[in-house]
N, CA, C, O and CB atoms as a CASP TS submission, in Angstrom:
PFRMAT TS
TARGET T0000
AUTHOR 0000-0000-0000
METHOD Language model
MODEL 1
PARENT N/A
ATOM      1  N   UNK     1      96.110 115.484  89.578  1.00  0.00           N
ATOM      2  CA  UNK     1      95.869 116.526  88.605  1.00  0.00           C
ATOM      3  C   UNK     1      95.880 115.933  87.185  1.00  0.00           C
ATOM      4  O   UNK     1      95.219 116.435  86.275  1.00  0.00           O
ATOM      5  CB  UNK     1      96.925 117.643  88.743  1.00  0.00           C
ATOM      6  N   UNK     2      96.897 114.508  86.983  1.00  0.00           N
ATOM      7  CA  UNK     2      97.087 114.493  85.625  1.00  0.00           C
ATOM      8  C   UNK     2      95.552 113.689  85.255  1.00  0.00           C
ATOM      9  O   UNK     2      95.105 113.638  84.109  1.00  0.00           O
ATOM     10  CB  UNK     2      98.658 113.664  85.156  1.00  0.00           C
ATOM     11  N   UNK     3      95.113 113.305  86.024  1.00  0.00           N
ATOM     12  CA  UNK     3      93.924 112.532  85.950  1.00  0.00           C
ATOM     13  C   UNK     3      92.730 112.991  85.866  1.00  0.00           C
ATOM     14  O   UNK     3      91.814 112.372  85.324  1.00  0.00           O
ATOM     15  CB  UNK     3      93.835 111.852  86.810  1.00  0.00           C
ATOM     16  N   UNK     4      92.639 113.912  86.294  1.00  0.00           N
ATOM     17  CA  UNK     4      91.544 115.337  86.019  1.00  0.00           C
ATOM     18  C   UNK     4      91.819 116.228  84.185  1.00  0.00           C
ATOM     19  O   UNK     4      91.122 116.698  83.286  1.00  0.00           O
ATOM     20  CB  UNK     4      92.153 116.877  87.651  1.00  0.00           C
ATOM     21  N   UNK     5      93.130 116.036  84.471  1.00  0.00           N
ATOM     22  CA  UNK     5      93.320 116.606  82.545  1.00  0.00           C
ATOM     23  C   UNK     5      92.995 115.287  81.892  1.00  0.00           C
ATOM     24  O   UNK     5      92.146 115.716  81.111  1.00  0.00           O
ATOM     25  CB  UNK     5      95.301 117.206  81.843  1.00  0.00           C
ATOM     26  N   UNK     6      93.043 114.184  81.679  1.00  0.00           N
ATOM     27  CA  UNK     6      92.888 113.436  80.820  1.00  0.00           C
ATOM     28  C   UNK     6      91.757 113.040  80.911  1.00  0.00           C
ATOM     29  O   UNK     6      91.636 112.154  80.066  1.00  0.00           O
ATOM     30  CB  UNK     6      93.648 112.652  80.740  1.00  0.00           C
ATOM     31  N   UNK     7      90.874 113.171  81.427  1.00  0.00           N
ATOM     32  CA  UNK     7      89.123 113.364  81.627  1.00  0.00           C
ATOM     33  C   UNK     7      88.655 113.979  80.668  1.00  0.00           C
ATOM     34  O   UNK     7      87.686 113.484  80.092  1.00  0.00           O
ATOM     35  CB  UNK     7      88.561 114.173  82.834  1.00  0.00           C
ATOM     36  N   UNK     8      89.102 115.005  80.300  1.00  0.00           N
ATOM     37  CA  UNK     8      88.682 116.139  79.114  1.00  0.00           C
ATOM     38  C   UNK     8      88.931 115.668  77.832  1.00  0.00           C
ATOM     39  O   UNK     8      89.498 114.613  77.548  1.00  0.00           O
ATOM     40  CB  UNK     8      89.482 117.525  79.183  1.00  0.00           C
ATOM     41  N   UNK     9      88.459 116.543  77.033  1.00  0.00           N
ATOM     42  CA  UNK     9      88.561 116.294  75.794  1.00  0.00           C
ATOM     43  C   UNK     9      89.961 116.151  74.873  1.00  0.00           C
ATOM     44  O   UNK     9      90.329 117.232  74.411  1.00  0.00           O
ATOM     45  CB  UNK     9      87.830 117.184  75.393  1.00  0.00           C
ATOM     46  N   UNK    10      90.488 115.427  74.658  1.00  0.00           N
ATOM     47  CA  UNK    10      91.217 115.449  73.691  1.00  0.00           C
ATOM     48  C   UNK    10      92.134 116.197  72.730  1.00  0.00           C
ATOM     49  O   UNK    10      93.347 116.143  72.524  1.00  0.00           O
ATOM     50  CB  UNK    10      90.727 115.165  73.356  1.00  0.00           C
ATOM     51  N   UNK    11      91.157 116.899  72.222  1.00  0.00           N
ATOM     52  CA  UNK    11      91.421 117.836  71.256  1.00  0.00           C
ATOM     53  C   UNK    11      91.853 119.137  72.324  1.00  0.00           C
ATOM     54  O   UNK    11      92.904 119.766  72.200  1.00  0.00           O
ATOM     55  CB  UNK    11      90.021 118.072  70.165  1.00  0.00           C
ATOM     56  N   UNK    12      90.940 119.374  73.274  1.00  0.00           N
ATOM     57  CA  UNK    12      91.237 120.798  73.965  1.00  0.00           C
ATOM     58  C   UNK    12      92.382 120.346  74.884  1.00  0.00           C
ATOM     59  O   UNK    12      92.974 121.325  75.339  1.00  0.00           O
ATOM     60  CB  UNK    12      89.841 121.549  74.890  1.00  0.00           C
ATOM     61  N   UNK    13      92.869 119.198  75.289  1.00  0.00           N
ATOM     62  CA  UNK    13      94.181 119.093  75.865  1.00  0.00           C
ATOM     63  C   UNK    13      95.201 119.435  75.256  1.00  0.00           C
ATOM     64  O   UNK    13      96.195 120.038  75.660  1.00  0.00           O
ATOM     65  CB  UNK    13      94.453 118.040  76.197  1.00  0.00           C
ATOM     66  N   UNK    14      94.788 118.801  73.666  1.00  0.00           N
ATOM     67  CA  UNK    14      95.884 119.631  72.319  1.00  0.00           C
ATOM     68  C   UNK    14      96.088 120.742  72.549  1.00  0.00           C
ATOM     69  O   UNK    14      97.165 121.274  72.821  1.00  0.00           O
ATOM     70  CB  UNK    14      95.412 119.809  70.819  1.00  0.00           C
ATOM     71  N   UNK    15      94.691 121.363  72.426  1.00  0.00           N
ATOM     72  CA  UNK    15      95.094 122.880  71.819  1.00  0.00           C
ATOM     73  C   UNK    15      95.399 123.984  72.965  1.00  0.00           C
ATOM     74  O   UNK    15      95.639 125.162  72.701  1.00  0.00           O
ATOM     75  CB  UNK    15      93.755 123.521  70.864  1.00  0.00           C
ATOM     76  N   UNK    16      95.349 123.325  74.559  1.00  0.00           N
ATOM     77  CA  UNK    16      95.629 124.040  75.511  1.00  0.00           C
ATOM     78  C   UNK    16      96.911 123.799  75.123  1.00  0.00           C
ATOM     79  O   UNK    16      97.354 124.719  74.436  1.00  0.00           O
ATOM     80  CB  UNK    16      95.123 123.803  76.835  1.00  0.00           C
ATOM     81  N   UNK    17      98.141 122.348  75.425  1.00  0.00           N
ATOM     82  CA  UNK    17      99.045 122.458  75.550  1.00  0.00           C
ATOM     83  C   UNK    17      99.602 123.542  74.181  1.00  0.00           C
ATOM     84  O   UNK    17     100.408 124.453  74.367  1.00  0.00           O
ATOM     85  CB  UNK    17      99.424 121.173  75.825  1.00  0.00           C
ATOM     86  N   UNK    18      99.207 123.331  73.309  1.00  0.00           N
ATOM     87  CA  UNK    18     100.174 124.255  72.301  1.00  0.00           C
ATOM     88  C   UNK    18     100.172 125.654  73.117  1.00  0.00           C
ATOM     89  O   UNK    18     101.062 126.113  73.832  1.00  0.00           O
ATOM     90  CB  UNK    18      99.463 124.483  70.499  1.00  0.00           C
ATOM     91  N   UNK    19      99.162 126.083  72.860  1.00  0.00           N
ATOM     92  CA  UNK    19      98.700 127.841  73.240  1.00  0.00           C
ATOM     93  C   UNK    19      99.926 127.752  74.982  1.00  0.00           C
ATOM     94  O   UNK    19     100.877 128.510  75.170  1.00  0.00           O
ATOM     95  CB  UNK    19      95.970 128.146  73.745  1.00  0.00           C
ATOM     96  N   UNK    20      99.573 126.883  75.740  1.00  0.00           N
ATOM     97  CA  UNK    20     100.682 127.258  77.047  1.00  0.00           C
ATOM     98  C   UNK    20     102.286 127.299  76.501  1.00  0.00           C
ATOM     99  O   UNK    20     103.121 128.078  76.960  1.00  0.00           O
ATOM    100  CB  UNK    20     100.596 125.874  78.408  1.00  0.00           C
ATOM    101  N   UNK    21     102.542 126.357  75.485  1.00  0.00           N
ATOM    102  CA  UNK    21     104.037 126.306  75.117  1.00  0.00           C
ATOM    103  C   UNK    21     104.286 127.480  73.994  1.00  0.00           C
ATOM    104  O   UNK    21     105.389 127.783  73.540  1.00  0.00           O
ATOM    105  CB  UNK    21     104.468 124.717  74.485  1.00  0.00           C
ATOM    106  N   UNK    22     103.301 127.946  73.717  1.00  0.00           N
ATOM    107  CA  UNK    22     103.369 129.194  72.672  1.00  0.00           C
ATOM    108  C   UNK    22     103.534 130.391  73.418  1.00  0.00           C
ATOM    109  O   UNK    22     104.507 131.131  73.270  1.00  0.00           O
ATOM    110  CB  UNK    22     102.048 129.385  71.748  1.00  0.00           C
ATOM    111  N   UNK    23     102.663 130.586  74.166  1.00  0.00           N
ATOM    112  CA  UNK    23     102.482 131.573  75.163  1.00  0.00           C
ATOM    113  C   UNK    23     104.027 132.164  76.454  1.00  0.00           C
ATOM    114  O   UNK    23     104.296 133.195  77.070  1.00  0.00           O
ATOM    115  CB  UNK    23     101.144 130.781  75.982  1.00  0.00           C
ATOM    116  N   UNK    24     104.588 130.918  76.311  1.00  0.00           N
ATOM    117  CA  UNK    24     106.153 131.051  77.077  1.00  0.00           C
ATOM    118  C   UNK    24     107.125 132.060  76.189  1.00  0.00           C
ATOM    119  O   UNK    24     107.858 132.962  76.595  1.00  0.00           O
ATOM    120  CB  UNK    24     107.035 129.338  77.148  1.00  0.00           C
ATOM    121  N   UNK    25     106.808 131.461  74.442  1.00  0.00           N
ATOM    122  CA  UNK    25     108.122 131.535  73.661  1.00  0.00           C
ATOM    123  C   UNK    25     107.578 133.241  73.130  1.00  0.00           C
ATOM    124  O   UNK    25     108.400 134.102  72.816  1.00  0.00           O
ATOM    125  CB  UNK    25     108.408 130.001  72.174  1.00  0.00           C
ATOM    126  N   UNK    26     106.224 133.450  73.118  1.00  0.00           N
ATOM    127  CA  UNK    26     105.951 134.718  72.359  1.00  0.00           C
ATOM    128  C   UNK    26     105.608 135.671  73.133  1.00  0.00           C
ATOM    129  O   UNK    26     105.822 135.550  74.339  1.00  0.00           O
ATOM    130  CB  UNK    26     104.987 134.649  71.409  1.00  0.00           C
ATOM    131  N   UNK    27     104.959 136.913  72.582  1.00  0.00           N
ATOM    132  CA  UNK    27     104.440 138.238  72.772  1.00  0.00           C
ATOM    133  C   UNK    27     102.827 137.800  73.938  1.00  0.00           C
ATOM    134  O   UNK    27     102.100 136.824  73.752  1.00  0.00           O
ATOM    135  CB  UNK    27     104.068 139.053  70.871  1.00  0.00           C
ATOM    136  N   UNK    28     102.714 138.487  74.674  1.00  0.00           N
ATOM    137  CA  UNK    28     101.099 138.633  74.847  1.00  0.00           C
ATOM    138  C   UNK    28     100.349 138.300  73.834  1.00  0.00           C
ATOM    139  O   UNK    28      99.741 137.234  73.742  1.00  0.00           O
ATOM    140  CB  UNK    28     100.640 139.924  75.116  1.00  0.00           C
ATOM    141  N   UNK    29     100.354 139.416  72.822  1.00  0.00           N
ATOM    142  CA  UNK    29      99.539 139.453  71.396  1.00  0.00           C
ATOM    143  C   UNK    29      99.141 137.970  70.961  1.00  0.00           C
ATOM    144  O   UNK    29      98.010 137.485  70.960  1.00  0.00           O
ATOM    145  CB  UNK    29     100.534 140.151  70.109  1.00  0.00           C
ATOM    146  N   UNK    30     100.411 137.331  70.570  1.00  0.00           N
ATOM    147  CA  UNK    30     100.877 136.122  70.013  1.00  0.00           C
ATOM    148  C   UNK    30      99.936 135.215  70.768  1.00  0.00           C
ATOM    149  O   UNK    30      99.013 134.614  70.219  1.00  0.00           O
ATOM    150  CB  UNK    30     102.476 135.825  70.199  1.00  0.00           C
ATOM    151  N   UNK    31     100.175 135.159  71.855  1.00  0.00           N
ATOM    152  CA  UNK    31      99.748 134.327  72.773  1.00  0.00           C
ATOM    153  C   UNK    31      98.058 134.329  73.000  1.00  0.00           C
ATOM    154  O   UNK    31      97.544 133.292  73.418  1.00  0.00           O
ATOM    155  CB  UNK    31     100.529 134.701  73.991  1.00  0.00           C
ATOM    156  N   UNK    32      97.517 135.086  72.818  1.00  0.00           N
ATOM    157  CA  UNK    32      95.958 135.755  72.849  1.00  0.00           C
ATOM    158  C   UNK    32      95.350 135.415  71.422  1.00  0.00           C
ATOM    159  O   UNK    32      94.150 135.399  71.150  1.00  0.00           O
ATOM    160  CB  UNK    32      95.950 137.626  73.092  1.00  0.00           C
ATOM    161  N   UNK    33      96.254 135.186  70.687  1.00  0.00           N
ATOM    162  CA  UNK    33      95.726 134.939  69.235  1.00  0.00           C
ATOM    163  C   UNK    33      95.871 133.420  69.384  1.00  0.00           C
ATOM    164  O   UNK    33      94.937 132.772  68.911  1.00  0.00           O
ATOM    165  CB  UNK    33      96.654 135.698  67.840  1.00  0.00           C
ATOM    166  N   UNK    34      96.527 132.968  69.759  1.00  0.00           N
ATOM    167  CA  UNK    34      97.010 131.286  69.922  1.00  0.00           C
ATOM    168  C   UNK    34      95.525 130.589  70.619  1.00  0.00           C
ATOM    169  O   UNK    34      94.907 129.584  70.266  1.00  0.00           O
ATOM    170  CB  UNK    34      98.705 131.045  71.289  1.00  0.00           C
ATOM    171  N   UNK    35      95.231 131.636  71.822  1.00  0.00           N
ATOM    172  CA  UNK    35      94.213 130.961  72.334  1.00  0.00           C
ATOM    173  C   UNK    35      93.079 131.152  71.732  1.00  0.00           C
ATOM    174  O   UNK    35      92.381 130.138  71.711  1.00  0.00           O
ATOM    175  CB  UNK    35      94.068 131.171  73.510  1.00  0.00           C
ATOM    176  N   UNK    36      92.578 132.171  71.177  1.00  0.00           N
ATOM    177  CA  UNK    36      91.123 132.673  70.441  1.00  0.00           C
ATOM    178  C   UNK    36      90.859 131.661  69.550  1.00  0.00           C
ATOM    179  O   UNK    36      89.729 131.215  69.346  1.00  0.00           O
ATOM    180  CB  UNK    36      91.135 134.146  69.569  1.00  0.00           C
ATOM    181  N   UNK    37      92.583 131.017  68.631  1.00  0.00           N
ATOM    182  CA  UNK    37      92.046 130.243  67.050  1.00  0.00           C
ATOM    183  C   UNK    37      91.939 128.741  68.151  1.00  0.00           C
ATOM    184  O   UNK    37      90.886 128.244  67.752  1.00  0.00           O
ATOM    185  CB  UNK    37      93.679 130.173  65.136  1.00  0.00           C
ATOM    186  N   UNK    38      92.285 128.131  68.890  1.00  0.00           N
ATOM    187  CA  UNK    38      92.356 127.402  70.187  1.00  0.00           C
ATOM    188  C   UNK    38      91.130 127.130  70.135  1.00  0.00           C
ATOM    189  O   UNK    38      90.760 126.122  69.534  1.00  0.00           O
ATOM    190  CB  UNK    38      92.831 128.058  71.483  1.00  0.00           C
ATOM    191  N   UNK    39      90.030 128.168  70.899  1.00  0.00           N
ATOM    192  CA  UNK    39      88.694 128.135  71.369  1.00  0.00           C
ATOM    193  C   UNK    39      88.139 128.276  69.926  1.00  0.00           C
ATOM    194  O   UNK    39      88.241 127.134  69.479  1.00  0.00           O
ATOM    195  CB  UNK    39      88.245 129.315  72.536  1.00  0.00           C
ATOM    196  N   UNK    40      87.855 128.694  69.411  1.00  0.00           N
ATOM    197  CA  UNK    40      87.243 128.521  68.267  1.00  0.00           C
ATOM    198  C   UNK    40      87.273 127.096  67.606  1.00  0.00           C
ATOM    199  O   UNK    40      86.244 126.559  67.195  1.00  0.00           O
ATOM    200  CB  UNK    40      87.762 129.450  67.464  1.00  0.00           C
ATOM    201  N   UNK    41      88.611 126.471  67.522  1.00  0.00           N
ATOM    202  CA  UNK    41      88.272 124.874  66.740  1.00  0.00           C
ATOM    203  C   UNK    41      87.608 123.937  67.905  1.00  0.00           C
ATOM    204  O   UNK    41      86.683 123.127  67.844  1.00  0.00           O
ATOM    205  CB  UNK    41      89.950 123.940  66.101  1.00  0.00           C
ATOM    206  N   UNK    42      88.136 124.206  68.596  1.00  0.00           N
ATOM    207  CA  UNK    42      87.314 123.388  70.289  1.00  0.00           C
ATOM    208  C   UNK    42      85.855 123.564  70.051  1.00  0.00           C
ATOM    209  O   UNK    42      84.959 122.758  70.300  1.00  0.00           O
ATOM    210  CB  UNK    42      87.697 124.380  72.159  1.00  0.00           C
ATOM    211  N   UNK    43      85.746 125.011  69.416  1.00  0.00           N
ATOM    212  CA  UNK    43      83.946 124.723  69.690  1.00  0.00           C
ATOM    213  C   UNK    43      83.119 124.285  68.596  1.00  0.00           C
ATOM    214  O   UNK    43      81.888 124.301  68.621  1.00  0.00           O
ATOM    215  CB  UNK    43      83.117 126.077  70.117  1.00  0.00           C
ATOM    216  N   UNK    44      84.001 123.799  67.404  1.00  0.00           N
ATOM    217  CA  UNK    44      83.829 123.530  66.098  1.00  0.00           C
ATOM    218  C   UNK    44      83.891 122.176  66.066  1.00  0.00           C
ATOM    219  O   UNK    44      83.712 121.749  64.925  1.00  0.00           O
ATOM    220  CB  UNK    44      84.724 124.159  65.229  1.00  0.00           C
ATOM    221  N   UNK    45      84.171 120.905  67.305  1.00  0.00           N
ATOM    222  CA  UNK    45      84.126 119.240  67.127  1.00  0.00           C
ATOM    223  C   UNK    45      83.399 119.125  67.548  1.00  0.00           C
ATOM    224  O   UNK    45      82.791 120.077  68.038  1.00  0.00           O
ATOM    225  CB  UNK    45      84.914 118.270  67.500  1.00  0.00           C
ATOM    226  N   UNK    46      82.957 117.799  67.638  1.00  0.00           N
ATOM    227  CA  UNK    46      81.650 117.240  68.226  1.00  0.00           C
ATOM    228  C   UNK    46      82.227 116.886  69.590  1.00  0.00           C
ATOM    229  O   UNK    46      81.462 117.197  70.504  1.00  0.00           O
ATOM    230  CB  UNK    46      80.920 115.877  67.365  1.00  0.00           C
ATOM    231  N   UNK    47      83.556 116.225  70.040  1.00  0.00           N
ATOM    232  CA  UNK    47      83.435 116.379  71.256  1.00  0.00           C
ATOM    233  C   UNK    47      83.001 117.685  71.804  1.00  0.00           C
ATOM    234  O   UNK    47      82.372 117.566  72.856  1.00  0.00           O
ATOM    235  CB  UNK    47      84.476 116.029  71.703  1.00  0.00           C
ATOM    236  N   UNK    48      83.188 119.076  71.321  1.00  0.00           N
ATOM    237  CA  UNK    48      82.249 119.892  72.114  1.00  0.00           C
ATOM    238  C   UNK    48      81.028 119.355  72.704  1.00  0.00           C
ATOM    239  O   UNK    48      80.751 119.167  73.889  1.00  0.00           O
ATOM    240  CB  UNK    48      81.848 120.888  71.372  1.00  0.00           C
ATOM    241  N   UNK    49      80.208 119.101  71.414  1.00  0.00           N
ATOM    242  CA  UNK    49      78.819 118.656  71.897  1.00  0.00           C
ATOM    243  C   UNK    49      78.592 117.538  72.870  1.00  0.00           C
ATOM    244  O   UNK    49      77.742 117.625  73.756  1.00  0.00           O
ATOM    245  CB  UNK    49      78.090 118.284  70.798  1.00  0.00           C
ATOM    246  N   UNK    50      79.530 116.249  72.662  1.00  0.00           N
ATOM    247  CA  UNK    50      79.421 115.489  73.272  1.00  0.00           C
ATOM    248  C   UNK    50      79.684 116.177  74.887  1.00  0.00           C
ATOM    249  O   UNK    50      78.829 116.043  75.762  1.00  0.00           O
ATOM    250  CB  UNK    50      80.177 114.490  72.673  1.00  0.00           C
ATOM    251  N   UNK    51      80.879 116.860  75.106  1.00  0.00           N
ATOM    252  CA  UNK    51      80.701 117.112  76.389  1.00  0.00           C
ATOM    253  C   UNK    51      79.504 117.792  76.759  1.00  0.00           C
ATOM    254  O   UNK    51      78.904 117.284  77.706  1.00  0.00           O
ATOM    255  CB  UNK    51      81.700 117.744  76.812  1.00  0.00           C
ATOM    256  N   UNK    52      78.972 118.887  76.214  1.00  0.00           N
ATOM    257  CA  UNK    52      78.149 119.848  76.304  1.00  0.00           C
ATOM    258  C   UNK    52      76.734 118.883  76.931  1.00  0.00           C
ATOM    259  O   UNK    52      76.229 118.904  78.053  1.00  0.00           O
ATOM    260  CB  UNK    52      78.044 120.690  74.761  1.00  0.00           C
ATOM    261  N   UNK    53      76.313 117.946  75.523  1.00  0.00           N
ATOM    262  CA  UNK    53      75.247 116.908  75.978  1.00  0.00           C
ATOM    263  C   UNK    53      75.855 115.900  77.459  1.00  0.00           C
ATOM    264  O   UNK    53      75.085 115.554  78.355  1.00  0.00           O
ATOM    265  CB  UNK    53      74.941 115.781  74.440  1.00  0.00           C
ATOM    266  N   UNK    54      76.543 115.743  77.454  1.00  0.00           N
ATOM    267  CA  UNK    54      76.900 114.652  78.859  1.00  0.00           C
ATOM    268  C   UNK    54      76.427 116.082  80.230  1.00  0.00           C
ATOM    269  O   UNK    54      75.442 116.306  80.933  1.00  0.00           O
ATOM    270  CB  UNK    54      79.401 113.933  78.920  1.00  0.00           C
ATOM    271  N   UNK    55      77.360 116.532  80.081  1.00  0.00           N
ATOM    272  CA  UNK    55      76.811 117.830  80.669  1.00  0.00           C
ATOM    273  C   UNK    55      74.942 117.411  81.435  1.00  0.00           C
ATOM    274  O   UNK    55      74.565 116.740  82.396  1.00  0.00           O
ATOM    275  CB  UNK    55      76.786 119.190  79.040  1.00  0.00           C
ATOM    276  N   UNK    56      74.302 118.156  80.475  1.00  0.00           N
ATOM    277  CA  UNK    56      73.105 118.081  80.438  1.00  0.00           C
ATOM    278  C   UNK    56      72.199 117.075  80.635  1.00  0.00           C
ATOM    279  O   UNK    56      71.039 117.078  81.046  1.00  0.00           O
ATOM    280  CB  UNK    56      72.945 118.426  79.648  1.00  0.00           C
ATOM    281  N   UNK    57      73.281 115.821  80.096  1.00  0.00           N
ATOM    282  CA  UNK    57      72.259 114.591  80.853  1.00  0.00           C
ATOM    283  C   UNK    57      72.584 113.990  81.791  1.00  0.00           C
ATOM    284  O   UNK    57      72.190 112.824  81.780  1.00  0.00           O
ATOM    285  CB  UNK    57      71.909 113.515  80.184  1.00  0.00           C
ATOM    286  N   UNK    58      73.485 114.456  83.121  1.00  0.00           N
ATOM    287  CA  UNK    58      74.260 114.323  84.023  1.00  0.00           C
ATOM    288  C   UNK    58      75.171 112.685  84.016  1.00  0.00           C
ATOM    289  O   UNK    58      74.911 111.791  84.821  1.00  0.00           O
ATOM    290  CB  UNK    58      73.346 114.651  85.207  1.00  0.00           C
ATOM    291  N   UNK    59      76.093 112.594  83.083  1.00  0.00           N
ATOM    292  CA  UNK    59      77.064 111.634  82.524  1.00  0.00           C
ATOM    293  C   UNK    59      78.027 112.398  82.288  1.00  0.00           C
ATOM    294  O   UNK    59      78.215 113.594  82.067  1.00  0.00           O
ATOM    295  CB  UNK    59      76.714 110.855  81.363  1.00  0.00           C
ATOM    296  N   UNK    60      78.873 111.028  82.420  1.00  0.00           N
ATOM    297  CA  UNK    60      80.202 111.230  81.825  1.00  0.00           C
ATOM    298  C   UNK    60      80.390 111.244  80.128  1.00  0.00           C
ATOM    299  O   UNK    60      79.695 110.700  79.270  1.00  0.00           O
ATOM    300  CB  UNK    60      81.051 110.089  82.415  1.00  0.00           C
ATOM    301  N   UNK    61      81.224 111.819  80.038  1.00  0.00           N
ATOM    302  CA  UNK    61      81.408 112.191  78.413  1.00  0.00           C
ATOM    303  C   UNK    61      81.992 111.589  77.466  1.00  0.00           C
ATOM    304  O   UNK    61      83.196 111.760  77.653  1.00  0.00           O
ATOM    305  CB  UNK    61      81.973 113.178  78.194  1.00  0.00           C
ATOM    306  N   UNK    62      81.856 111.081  76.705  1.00  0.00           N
ATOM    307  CA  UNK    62      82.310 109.601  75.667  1.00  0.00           C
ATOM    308  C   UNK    62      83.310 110.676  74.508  1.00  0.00           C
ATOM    309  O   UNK    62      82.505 111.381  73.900  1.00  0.00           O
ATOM    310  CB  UNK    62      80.377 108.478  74.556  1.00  0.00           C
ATOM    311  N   UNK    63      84.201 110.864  74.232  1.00  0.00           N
ATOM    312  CA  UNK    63      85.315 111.857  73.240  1.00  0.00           C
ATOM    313  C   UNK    63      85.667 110.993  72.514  1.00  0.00           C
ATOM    314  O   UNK    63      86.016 109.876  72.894  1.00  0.00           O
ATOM    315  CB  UNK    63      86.676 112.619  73.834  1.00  0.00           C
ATOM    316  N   UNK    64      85.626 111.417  71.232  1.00  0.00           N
ATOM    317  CA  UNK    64      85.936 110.086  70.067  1.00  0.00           C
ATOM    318  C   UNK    64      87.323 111.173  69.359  1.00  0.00           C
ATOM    319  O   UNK    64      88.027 110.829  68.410  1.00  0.00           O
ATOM    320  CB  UNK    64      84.074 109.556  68.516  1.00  0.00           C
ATOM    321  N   UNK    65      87.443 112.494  70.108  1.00  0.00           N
ATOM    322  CA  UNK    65      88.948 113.171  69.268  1.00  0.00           C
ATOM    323  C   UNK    65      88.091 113.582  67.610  1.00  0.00           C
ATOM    324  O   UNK    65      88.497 113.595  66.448  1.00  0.00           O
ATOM    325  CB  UNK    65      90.719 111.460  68.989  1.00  0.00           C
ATOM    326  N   UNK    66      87.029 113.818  68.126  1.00  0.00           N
ATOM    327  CA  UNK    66      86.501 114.025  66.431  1.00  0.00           C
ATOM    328  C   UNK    66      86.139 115.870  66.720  1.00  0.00           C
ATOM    329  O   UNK    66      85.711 116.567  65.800  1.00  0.00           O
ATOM    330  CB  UNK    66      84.539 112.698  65.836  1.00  0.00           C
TER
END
């Protein structure tokens, strides 16, 4: 499993782990807001794209954490 998470991007391993350790200590609410601002910067790096393009050109995905 841990080898399947570190495949991914970088940044969205960040911002999952926060939002799961946030999500323990707070409200629903709290926790739903944690993930929305989460997905939103995720879709705002270029590793987005980079995965998005690997995706599409059936490759693996090069993440520079940018």
């Amino acid at each position: 499993m841990a080898k399947k998470i570190i495949s991914r991007g970088p940044i969205a391993i960040k911002m999952a782990k926060i939002a799961l350790n946030e999500s323990l200590q707070g409200s629903l609410d709290t926790g739903l807001r944690i993930e929305g601002l989460a997905e939103a910067l995720c879709y705002s790096t270029q590793d987005k794209r980079e995965g998005l393009y690997a995706f599409l050109e059936k490759r693996k995905p090069r993440f520079k954490n940018e």
